[in-house]
C-alpha positions in Angstrom: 0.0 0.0 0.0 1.5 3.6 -1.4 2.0 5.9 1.9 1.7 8.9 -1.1 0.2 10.1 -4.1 2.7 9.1 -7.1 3.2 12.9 -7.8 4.5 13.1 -4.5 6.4 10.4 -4.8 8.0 12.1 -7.8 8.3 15.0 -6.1 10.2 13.2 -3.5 12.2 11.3 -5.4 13.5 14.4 -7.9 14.8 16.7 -4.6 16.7 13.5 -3.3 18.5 13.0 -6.8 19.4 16.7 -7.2 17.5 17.3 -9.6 16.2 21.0 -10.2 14.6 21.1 -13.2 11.5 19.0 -14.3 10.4 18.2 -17.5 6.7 17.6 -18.2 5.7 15.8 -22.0 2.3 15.6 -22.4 -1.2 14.6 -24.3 -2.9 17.6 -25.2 -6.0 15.4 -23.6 -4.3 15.7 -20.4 -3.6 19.4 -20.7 -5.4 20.6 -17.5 -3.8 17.7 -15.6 -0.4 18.8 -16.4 -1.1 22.4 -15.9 -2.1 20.8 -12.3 1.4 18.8 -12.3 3.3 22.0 -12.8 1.7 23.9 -10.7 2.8 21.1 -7.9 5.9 21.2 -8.5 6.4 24.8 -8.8 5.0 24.8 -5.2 7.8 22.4 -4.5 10.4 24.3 -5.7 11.2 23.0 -9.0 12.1 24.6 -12.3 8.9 23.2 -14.7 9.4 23.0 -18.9 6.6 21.7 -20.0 5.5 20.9 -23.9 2.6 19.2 -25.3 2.5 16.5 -27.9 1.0 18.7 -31.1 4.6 20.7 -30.7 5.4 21.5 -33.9 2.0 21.1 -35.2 3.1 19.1 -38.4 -0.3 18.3 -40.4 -1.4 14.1 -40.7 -1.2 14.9 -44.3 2.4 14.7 -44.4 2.5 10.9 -43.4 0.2 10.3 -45.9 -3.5 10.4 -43.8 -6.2 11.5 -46.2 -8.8 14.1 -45.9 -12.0 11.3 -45.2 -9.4 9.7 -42.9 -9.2 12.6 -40.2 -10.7 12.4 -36.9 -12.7 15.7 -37.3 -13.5 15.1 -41.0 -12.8 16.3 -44.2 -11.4 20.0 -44.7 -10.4 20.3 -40.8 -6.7 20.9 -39.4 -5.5 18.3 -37.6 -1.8 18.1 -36.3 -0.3 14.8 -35.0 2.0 14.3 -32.2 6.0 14.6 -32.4 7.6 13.1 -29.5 11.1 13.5 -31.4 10.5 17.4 -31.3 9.5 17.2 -27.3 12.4 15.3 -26.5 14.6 17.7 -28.1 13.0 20.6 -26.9 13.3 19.5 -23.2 17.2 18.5 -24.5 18.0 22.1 -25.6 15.7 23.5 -21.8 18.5 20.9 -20.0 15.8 19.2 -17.9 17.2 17.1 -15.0 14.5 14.9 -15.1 11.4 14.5 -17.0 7.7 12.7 -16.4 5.2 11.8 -18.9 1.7 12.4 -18.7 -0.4 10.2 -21.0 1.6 10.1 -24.3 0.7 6.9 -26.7 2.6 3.6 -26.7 5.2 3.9 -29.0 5.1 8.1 -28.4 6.9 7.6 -25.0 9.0 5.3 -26.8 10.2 7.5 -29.0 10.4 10.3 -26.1 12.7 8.1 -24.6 15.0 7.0 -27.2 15.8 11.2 -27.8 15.6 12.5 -24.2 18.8 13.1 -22.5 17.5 13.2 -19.1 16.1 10.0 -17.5 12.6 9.9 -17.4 
């Protein structure tokens, strides 16, 4: 039985390692719960980079998804996620230590092939 929320947890375990600078990667259908995440551990003390997984907003078209393919239809905008471009922007914000909040199976695999920090 968990004595603590797994945020604090995190929390705890970031000011043992040192670390001073958090990184949070995130769904853009968890945005309000990472806003909440940052907020916690701005309250702690921590440094917070945070970047959402439409970063870069590269269109579906360009991997070859066509218009009657699109989650909001035909003729709408629709970007899809880059979790190359979030690692590398946390890489270049030199995060100590980053946490994911809901990115895809095979997004946080990619986020942690190119991250630099452990996460």
């Amino acid at each position: 039985m968990p004595r603590n929320p797994r945020v604090e947890e995190t929390a705890q375990f970031a000011k043992k390692m040192g670390y001073k600078k958090i990184g949070i990667v995130f769904c853009s259908a968890l945005r309000y719960e990472a806003k909440i995440l940052d907020e916690i551990l701005e309250n702690r003390g921590f440094d917070v980079a945070s970047i959402c997984c439409m970063a870069g907003g590269q269109p579906v078209e360009t991997v070859g998804i066509e218009e009657e393919q699109k989650i909001g239809g035909p003729g709408t905008w629709q970007s899809m996620c880059n979790p190359i471009v979030q690692a590398e922007v946390l890489n270049r914000e030199k995060v100590d230590f980053n946490v994911l909040v809901g990115l895809c199976v095979g997004h946080d695999s990619l986020f942690f092939k190119y991250a630099e920090a452990p996460t």
